[in-house]
Backbone bond lengths (Angstrom), bond angles and torsions (degrees), N, CA, C in turn:
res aa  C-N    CA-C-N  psi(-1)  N-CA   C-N-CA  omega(-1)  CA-C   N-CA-C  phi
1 X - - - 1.459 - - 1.526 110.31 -
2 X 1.398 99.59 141.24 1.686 98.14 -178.63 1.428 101.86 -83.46
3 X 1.317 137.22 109.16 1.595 119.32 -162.91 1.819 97.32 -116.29
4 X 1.419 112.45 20.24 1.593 101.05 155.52 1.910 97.20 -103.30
5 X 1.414 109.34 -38.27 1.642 81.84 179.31 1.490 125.71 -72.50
6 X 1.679 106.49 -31.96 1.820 114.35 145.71 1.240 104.49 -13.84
7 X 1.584 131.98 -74.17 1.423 130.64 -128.66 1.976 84.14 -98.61
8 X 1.180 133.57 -45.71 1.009 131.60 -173.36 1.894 117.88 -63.85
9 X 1.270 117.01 -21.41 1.261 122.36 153.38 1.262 125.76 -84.98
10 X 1.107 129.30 -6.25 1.758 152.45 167.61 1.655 105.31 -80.32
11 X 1.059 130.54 -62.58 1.440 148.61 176.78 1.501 89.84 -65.25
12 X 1.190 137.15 -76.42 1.549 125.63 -171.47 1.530 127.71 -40.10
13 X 1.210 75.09 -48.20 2.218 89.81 -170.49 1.913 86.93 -85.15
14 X 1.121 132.06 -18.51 1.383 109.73 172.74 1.658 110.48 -90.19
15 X 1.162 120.48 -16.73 1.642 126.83 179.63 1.396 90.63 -78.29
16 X 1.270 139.74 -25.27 1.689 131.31 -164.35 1.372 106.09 -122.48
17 X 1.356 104.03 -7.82 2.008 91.26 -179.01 1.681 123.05 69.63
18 X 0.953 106.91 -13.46 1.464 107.27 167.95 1.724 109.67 -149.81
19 X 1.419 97.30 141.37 1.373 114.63 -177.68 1.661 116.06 -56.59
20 X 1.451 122.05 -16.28 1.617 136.30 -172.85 1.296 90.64 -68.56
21 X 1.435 113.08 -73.32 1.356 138.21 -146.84 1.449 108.42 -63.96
22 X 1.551 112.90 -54.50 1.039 143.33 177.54 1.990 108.53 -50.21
23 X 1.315 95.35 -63.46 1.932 100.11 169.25 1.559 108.97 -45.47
24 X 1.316 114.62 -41.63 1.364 119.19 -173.41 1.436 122.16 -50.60
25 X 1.604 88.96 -67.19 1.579 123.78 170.78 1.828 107.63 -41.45
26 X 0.993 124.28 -39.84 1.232 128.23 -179.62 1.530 134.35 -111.94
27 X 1.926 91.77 25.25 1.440 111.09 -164.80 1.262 125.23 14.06
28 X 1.505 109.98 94.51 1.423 148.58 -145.11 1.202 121.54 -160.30
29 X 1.481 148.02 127.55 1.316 129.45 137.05 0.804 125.72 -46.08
30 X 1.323 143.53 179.61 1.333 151.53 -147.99 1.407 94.68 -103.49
31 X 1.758 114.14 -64.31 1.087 122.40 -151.76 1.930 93.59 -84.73
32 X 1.013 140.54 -5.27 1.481 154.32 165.00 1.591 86.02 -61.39
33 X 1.100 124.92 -58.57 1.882 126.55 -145.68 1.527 78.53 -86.93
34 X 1.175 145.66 -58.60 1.096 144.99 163.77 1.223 121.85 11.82
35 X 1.625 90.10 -87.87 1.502 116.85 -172.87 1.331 119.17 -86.17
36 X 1.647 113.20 -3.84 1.505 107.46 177.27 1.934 89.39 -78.38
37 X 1.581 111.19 -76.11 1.471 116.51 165.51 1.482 107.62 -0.26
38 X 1.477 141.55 -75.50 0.626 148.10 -178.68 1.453 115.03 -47.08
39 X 0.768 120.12 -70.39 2.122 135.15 173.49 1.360 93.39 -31.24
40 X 1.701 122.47 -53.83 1.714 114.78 -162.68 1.615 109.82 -66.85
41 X 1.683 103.96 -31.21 1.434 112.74 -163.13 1.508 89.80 -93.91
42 X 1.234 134.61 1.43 1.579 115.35 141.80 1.695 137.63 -88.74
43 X 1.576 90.15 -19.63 1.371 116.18 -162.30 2.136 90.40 -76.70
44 X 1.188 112.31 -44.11 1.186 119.38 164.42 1.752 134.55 -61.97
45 X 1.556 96.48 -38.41 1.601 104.96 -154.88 1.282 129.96 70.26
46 X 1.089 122.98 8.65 1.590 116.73 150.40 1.585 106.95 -117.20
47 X 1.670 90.74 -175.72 1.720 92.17 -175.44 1.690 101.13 -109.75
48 X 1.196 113.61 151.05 1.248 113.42 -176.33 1.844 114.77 -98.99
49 X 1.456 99.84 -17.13 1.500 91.85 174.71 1.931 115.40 -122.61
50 X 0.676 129.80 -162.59 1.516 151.13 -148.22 1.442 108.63 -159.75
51 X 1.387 108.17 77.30 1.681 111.69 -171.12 1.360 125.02 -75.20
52 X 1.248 111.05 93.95 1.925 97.37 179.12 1.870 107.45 -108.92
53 X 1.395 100.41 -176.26 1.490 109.56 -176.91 1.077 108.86 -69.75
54 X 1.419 131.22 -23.95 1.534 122.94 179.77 1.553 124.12 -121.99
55 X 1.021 131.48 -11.30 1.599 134.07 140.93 1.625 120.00 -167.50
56 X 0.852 123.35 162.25 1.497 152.22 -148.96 1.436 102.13 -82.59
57 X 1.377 119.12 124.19 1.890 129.88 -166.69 1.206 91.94 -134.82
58 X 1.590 116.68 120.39 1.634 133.40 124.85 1.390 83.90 6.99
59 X 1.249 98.63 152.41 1.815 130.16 146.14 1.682 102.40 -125.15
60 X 1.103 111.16 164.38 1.506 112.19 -174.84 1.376 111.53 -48.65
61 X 1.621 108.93 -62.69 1.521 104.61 178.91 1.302 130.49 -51.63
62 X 1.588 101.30 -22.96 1.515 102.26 -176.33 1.603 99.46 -73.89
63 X 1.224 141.31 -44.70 1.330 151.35 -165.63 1.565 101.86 -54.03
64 X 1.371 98.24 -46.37 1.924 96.00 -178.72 1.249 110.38 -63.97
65 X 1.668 117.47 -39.08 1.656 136.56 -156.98 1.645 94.40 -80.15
66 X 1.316 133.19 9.69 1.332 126.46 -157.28 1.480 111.36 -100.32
67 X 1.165 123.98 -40.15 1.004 162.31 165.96 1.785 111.95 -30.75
68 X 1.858 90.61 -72.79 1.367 85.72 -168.80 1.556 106.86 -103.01
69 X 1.520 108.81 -1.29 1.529 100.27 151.03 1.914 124.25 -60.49
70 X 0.986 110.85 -16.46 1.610 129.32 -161.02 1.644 97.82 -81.59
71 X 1.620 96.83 -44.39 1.426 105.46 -179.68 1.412 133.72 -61.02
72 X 1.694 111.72 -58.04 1.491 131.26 113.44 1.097 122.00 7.70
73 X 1.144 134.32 -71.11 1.876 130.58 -159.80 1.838 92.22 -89.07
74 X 1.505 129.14 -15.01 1.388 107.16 -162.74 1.577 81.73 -121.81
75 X 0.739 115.55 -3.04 1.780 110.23 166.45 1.594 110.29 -74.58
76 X 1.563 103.26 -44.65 1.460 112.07 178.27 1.353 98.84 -71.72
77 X 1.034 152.73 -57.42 1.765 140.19 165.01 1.330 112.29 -21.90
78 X 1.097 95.68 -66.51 1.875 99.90 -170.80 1.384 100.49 -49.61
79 X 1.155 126.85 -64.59 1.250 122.80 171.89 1.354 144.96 -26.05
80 X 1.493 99.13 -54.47 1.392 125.55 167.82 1.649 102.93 -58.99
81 X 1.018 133.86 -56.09 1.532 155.79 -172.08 1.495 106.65 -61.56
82 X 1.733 111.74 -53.90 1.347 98.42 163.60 1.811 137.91 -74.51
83 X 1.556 96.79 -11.75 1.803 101.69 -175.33 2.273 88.21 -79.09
84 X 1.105 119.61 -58.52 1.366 124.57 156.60 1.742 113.67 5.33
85 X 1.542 84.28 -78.58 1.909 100.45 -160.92 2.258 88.31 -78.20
86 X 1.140 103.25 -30.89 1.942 100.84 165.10 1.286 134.77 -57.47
87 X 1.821 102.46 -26.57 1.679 115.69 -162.16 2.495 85.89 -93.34
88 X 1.313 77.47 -36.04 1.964 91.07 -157.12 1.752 96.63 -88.30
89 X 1.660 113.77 18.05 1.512 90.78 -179.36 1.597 95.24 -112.14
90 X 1.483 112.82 138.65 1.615 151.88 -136.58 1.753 74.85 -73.11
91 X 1.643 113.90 135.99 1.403 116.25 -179.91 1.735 90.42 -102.75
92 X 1.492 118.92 113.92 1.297 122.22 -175.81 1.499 100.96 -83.66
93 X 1.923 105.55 116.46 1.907 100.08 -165.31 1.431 84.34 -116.86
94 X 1.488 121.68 127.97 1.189 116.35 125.19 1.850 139.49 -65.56
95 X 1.689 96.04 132.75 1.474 97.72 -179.83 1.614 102.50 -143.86
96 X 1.459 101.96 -172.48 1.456 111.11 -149.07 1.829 91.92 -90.91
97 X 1.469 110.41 136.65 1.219 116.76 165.81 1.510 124.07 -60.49
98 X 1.342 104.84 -7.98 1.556 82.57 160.05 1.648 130.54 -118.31
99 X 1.146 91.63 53.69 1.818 113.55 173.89 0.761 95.59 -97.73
100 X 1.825 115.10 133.75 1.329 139.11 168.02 1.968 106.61 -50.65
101 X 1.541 80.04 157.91 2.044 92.45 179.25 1.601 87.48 -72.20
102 X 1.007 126.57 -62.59 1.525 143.55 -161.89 1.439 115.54 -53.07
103 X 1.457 97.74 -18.84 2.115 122.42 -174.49 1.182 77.06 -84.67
104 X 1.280 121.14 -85.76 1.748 146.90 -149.52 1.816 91.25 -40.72
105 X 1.280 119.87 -67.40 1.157 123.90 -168.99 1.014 130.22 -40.45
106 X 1.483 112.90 -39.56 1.477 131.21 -157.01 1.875 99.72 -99.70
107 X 1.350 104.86 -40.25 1.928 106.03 150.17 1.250 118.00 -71.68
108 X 1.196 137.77 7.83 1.175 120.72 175.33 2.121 99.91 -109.86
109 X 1.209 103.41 -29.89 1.526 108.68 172.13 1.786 113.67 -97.02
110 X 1.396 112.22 18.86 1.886 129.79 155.51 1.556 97.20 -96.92
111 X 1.169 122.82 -71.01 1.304 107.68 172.03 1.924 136.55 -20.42
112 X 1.643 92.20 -50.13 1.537 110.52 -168.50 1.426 87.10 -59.25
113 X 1.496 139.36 -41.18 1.465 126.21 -126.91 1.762 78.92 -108.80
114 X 1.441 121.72 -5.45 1.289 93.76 165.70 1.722 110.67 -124.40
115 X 1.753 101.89 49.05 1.132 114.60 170.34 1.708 112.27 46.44
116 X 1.210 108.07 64.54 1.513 127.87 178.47 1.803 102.14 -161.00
117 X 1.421 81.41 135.30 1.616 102.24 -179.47 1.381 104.15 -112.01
118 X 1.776 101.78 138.93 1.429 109.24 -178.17 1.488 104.89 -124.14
119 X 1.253 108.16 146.31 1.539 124.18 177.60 1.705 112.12 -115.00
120 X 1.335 127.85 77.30 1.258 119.89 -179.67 1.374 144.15 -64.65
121 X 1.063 136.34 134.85 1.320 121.87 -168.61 1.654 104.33 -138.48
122 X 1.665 107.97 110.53 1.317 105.84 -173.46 1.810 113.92 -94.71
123 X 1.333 121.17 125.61 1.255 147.27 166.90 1.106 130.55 -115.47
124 X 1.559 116.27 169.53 1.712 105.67 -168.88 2.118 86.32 -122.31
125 X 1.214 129.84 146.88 1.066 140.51 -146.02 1.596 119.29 -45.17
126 X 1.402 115.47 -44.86 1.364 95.32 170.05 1.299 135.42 -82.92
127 X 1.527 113.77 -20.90 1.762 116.32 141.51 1.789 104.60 -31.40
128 X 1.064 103.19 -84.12 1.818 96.83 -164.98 1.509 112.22 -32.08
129 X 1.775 113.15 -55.26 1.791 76.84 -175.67 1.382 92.85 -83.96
130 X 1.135 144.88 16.59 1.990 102.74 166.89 1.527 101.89 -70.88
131 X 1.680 122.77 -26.09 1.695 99.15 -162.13 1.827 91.15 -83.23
132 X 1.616 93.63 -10.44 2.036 72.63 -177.00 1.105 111.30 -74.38
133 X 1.465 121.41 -39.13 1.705 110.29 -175.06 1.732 104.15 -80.33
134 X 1.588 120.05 -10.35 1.378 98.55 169.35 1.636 108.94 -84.52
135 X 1.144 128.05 -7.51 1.357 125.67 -177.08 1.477 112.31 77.80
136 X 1.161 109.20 51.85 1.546 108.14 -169.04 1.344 101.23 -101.49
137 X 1.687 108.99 -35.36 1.794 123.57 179.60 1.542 98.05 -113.10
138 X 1.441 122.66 158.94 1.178 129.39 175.97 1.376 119.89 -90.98
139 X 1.806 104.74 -9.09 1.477 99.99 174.66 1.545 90.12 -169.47
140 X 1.481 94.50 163.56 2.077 112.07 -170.55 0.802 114.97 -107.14
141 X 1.627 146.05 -171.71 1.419 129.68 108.56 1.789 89.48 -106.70
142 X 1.448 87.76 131.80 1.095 103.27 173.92 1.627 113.03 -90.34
143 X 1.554 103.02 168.21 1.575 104.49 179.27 1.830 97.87 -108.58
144 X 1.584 106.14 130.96 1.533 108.92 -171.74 1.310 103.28 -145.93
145 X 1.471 114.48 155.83 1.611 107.67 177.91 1.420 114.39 -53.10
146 X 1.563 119.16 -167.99 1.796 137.17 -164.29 1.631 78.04 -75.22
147 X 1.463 118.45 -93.63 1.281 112.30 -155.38 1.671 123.21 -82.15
148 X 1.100 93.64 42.27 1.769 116.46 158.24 1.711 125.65 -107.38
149 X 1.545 100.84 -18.30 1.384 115.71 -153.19 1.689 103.31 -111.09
150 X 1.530 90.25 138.64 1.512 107.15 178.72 1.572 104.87 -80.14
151 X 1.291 118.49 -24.70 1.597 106.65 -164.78 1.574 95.51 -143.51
152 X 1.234 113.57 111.39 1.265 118.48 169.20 1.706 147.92 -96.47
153 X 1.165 146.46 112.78 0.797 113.78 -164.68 2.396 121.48 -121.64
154 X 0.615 129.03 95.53 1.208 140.05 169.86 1.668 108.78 9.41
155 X 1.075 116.07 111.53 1.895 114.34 174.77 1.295 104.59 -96.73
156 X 1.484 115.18 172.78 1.830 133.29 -178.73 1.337 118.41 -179.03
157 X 1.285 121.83 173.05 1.336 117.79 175.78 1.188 118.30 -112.56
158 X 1.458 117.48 136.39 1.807 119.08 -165.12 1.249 106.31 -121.49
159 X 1.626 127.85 104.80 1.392 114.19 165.66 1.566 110.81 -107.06
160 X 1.296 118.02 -172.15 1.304 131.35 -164.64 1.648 113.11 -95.84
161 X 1.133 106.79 -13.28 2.221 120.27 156.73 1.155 97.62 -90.26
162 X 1.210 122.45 135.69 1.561 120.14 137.27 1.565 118.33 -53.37
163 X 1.236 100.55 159.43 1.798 106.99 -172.67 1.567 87.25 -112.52
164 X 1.216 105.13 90.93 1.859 116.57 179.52 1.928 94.39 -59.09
165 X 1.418 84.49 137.80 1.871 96.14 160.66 1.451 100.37 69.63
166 X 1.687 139.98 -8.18 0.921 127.80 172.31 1.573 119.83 -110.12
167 X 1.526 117.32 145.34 1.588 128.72 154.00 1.228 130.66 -43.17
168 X 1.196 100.07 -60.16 1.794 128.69 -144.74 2.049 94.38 -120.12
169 X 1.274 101.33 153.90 1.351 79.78 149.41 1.958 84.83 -138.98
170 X 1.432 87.29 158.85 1.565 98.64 177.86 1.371 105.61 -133.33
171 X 1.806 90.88 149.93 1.610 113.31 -167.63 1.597 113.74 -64.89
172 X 1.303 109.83 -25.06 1.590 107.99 170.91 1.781 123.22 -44.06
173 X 1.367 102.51 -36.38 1.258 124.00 -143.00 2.060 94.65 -86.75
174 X 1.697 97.90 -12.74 1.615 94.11 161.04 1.360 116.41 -114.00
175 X 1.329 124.31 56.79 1.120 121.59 174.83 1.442 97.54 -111.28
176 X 1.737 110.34 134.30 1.199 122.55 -179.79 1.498 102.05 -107.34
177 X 1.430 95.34 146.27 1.234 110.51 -178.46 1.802 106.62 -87.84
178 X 1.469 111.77 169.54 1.757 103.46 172.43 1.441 117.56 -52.14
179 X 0.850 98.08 -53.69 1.817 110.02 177.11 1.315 112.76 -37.21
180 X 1.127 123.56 -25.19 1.690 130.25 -127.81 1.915 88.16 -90.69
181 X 1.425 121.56 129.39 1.542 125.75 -172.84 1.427 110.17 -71.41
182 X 1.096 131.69 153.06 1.481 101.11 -177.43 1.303 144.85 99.69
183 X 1.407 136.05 156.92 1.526 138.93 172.51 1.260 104.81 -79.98
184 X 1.131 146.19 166.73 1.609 146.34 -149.40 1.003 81.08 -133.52
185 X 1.396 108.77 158.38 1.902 131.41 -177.45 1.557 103.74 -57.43
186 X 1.115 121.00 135.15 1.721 120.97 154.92 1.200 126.19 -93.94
187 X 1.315 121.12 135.75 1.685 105.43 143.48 1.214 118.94 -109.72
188 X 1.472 103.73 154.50 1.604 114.63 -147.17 1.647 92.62 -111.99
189 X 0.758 128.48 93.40 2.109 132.64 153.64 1.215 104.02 -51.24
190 X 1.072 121.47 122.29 1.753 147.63 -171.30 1.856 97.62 -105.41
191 X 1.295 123.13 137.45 1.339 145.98 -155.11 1.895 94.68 -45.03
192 X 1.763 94.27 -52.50 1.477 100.75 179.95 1.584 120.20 -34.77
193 X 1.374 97.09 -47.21 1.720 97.54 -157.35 1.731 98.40 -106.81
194 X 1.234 122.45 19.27 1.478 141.16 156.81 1.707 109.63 -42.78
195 X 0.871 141.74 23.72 1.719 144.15 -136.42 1.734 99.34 -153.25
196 X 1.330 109.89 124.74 1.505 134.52 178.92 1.772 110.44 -26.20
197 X 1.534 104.33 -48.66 1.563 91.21 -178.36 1.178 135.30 -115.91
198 X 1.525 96.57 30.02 1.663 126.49 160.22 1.620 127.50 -102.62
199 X 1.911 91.20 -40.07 1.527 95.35 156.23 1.385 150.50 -107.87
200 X 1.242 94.33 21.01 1.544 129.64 178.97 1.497 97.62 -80.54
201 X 1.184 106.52 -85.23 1.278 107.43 -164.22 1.860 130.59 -74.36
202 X 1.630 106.70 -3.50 1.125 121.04 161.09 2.229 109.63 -76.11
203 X 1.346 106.52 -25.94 1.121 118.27 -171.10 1.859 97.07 -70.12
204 X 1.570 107.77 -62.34 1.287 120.71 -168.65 1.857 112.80 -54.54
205 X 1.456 97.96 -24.79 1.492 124.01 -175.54 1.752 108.62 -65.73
206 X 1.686 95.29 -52.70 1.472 118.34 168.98 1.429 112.42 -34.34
207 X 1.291 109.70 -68.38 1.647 148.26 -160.61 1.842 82.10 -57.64
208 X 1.053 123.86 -104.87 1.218 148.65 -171.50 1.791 108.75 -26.88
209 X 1.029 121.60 -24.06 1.599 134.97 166.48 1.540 124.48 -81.91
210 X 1.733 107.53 -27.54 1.033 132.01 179.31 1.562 109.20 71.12
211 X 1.198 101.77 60.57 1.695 116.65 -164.39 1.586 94.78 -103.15
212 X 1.313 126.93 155.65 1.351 127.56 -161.79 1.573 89.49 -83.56
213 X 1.299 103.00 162.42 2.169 112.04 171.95 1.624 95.85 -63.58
214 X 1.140 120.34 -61.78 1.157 119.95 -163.35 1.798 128.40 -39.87
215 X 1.912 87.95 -35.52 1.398 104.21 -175.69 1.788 121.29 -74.80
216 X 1.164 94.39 14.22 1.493 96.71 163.35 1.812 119.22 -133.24
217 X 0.822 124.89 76.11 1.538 136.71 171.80 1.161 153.73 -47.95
218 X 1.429 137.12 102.55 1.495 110.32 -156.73 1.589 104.05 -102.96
219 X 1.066 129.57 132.54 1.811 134.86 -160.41 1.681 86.67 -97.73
220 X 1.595 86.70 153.77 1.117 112.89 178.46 1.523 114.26 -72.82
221 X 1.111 105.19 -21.78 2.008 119.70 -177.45 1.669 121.15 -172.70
222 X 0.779 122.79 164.78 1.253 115.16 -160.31 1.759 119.53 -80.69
223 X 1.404 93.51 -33.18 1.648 120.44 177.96 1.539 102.27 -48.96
224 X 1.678 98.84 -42.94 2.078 104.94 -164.87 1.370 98.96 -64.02
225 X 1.801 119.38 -57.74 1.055 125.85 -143.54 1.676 92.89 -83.64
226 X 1.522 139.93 -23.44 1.439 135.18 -158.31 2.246 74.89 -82.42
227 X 1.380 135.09 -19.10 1.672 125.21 -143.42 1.609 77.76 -83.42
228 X 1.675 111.11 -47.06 1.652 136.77 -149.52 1.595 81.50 -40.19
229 X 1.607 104.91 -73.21 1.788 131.22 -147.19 1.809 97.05 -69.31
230 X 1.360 116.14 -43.03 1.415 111.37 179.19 1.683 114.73 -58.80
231 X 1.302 121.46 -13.43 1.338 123.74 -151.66 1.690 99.35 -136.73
232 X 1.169 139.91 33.34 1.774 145.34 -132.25 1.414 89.82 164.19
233 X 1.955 79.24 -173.45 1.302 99.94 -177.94 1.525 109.23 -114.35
234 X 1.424 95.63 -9.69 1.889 111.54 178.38 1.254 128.77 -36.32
235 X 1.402 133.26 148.78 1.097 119.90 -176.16 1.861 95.70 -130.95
236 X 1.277 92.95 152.85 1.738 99.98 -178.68 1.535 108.37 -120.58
237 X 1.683 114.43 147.37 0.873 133.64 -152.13 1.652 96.19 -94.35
238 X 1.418 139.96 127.42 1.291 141.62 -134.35 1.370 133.79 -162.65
239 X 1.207 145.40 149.15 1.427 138.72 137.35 1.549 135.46 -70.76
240 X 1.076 116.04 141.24 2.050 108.63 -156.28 1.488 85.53 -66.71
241 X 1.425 143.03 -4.60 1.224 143.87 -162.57 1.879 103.70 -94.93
242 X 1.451 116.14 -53.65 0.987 129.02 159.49 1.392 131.30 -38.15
243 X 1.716 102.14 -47.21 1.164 105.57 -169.33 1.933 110.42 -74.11
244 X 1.437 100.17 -43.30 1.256 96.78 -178.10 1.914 102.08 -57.02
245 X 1.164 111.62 -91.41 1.636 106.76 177.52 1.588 105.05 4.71
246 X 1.216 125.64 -47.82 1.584 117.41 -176.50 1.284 128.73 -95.87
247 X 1.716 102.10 7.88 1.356 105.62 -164.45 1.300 148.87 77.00
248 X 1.769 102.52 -2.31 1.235 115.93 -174.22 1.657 116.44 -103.00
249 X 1.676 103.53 163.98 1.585 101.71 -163.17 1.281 81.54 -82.24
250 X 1.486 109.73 149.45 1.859 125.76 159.63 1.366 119.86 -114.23
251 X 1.213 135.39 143.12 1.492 157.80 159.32 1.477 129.74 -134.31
252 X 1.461 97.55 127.27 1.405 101.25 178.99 2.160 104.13 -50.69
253 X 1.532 94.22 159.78 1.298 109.81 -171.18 1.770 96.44 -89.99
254 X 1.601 105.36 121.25 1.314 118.21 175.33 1.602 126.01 -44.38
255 X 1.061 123.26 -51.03 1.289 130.97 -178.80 1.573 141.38 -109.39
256 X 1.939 97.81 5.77 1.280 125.36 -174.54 2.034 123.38 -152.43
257 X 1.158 93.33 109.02 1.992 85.83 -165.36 2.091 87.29 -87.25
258 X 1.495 78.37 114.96 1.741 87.41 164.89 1.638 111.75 -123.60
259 X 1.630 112.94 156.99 1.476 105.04 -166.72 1.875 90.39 -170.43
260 X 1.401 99.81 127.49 1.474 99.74 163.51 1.190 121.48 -69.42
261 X 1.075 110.10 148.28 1.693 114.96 176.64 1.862 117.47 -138.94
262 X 1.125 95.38 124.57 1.249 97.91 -175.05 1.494 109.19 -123.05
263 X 1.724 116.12 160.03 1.174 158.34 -162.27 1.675 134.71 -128.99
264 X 1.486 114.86 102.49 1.505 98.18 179.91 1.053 131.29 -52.76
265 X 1.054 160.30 -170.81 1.534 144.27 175.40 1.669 99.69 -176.03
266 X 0.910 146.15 147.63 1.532 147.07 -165.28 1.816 94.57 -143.19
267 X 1.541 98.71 161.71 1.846 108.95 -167.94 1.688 85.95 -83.39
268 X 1.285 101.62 172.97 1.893 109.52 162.05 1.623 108.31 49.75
269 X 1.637 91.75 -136.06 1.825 102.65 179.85 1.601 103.31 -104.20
270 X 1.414 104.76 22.28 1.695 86.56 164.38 1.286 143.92 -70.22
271 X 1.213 112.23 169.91 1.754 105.78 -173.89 2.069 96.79 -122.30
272 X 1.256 76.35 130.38 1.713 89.58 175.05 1.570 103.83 -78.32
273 X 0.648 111.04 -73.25 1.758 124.50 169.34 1.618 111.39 47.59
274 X 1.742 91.63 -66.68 1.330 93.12 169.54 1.158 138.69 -74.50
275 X 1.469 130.46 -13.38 1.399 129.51 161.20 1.199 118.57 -71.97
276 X 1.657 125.63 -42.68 1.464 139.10 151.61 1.642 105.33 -9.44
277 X 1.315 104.87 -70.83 1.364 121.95 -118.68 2.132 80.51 -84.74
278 X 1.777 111.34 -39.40 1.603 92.74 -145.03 1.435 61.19 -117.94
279 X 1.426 155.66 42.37 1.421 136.75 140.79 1.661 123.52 -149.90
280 X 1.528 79.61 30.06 1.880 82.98 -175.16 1.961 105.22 -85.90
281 X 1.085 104.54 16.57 1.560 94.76 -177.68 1.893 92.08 -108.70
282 X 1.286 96.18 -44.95 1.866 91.01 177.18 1.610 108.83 -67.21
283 X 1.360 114.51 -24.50 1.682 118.95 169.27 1.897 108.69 -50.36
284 X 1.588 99.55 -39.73 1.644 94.59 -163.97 1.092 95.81 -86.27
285 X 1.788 136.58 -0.56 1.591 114.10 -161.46 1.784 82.66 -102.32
286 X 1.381 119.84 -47.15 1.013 91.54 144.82 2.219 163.44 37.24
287 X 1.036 91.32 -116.48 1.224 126.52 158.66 1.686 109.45 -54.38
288 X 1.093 117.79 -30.50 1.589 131.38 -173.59 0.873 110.95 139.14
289 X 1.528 130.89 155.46 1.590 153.11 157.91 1.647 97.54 -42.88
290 X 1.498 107.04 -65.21 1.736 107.71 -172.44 1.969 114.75 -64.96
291 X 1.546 93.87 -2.58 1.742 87.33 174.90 1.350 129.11 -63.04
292 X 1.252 127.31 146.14 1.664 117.85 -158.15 1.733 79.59 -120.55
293 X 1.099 117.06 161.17 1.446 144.07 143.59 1.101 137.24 -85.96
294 X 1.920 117.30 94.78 1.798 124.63 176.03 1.492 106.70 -4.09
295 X 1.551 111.68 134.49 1.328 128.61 159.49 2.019 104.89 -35.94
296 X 1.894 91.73 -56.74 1.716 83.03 -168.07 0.859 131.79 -84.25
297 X 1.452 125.30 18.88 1.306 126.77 -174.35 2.030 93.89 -141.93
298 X 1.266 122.98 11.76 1.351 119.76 -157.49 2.291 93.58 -70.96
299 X 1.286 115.66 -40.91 1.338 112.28 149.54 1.332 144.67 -46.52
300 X 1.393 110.68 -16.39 1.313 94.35 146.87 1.860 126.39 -112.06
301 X 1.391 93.46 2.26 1.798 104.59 -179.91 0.964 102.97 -77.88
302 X 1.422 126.76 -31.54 1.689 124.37 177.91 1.277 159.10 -23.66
């Protein structure tokens, strides 16, 4: 027996005195309010009303039973009202500033269609977790190594020549000699890829080539460092997604496979799960066209 809609057709048809009015009042058929009424006044063993030809009377028991049916039907409101304002409250996501408006948009109207509201907030990686551990957003994408990461995406270097006849370009190939006229080639690290196991090991890469300190750079924003490489000989460190948007030629990096990788991450004891689960494929378009989706989670990014 459903004994909150029981109690809510009991409370209706007794607030209105007649079972018509009462079904109405509690958008109901008649004969629905009927037979729930009925179910309680079996489910109990007494009768709850006093049937005459012209409207509907308490019986004693029902008069006592009134009470905490009343309680019952607006407890179940509140309830109902609070899972409501739970399903419709705005999931505040941090993500990476360099997702397209046109990415962002098109996840933010995947969401709508599965009745979830998003509140975005674009940052470059260590912004994101400060608002996650301050709880400012309810969930991140965090920046995490290759085999930490649910969504990955492939790095390279993009300059403004094509590198005719070549694949790859490799870091050897800017090492200036003393002689050499000039500032030596840069690569420019963009805020995104500012993060321990992108610039660690491009650094150690540096080192080991005997590439000057200078020749590896981390820009203040992405706009400066895409002006640096458009206007030079520099090359910036990238997504094949990026690069086109700017016009620049891209190649995987000759002697080192680097790739952001990111991670949902939720504030407190939350569970991401559900954004994962019904928007991790608009998460990777996202992230870039060339973003792939973790082996262990590639079932639900799908």
């Amino acid at each position: 027996m459903d004994l909150v809609g029981a109690c809510r057709a009991f409370v209706s048809v007794t607030e209105r005195g007649s079972f018509t009015v009462g079904a109405a009042a509690a958008r109901m058929s008649q004969s629905v309010a009927s037979r729930r009424v009925a179910a309680l006044e079996e489910h109990f063993g007494e009768r709850l009303f006093e049937r005459t030809s012209r409207r509907v009377a308490l019986s004693p028991f029902g008069r006592d039973l009134l009470p905490a049916a009343r309680r019952l039907v607006q407890a179940a409101d509140v309830l109902l009202h609070e899972a409501e304002s739970a399903r419709l409250r705005p999931w505040r996501l941090a993500v990476p500033g360099t997702c397209s408006t046109a990415a962002l948009a098109r996840l933010v109207a995947e969401a709508r269609g599965h009745d979830m509201v998003l509140d975005l907030r674009l940052a470059p990686p260590a912004e994101r977790l400060e608002l996650l551990h301050g709880e400012h957003v309810r969930a991140a994408l965090v920046a995490v190594p290759a085999d930490e990461a649910t969504w990955s995406v492939p790095l390279g270097l993009a300059g403004a020549a094509a590198a005719a006849g070549t694949r790859r370009v490799y870091l050897e190939t800017l090492r200036a000699g003393r002689g050499h006229p000039g500032p030596a080639r840069r690569v420019w690290i963009q805020p995104e890829d500012d993060v321990p196991h992108i610039r660690d090991p491009l650094t150690r890469l540096r080192d080991a080539l005997g590439l000057r300190p200078a020749q590896l750079a981390v820009a203040t924003d992405l706009t400066t460092a895409a002006a640096d490489v458009l206007s030079t000989s520099d090359l910036l460190l990238c997504s094949a997604a990026q690069a086109g948007e700017l016009a620049l030629d891209w190649r995987p990096i000759g002697e080192i496979a680097l790739g952001r990788g990111y991670a949902l991450a939720a504030a407190g004891d939350g569970d991401p799960r559900l954004v994962r689960e019904r928007l991790g494929g608009a998460i990777a378009r996202c992230l870039g066209p060339d973003g792939r989706t973790g082996a262990a989670d590639g079932a639900e990014g799908a």
